[in-house]
C-alpha positions in Angstrom: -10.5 -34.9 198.3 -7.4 -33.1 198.4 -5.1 -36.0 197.9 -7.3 -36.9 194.1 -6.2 -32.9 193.1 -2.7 -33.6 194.2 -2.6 -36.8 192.2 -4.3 -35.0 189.0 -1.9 -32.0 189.2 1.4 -34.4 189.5 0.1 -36.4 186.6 -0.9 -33.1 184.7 3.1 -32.1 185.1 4.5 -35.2 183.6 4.7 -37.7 186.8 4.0 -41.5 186.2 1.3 -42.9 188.3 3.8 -44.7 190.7 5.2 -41.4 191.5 2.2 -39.2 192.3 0.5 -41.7 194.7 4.0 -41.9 196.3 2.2 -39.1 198.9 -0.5 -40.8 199.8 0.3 -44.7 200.6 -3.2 -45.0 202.5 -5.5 -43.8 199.6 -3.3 -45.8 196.9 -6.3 -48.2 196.1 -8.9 -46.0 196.0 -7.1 -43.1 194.2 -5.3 -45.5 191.4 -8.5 -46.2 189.8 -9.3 -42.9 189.5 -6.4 -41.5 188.0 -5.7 -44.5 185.4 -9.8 -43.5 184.2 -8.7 -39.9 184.4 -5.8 -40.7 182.4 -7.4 -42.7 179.9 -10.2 -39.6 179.3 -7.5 -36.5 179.7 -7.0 -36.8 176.1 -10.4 -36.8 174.8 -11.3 -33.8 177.1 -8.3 -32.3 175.3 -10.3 -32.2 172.1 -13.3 -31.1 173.1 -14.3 -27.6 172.8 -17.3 -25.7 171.9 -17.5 -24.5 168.1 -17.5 -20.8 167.3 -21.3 -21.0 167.1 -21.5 -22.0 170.1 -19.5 -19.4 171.9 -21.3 -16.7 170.3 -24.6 -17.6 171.6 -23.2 -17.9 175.2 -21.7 -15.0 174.7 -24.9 -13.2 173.4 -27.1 -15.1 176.2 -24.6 -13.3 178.7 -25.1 -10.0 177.6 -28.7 -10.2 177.5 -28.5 -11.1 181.4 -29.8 -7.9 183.4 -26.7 -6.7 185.7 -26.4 -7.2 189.1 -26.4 -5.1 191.8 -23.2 -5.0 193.7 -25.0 -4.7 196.7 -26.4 -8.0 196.6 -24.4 -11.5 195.5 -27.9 -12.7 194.1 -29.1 -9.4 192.1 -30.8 -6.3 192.6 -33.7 -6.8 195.4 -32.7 -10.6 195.8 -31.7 -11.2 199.7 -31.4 -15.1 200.5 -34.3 -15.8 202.7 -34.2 -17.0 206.3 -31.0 -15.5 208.1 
């Protein structure tokens, strides 16, 4: 729902609530319980982040991954089936 990512982006850039359902009077209900949730988690998302460890074994897990052809979207020899 395009007006729920307008909403998110004006409250990302400093608007109050009031202000960034301004745009869309006929979602106002349905889209101001979603952004007061959304702006109660924002900050915990904030701090979460995977540890070093982490990283380095996605990163090591995405180098082991066989390359893909760039013929094909899906890999080498990988054509969806039915079209």
């Amino acid at each position: 729902m395009q007006a729920l990512a307008d909403c998110l982006e004006a409250l990302r850039h400093g608007a109050d609530l009031d202000l960034a359902l301004e745009s869309y009077p006929e979602y106002r209900s349905q889209l101001k319980a979603l952004l007061e949730v959304a702006s109660l988690i924002r900050p915990l998302a904030e701090d979460v982040a995977p540890s070093s460890a982490t990283r380095e074994d996605i990163r090591a897990r995405l180098l082991e991954l066989p390359e893909r052809s760039s013929s094909s979207p899906l890999g080498p020899g990988m054509e969806p089936s039915g079209c």
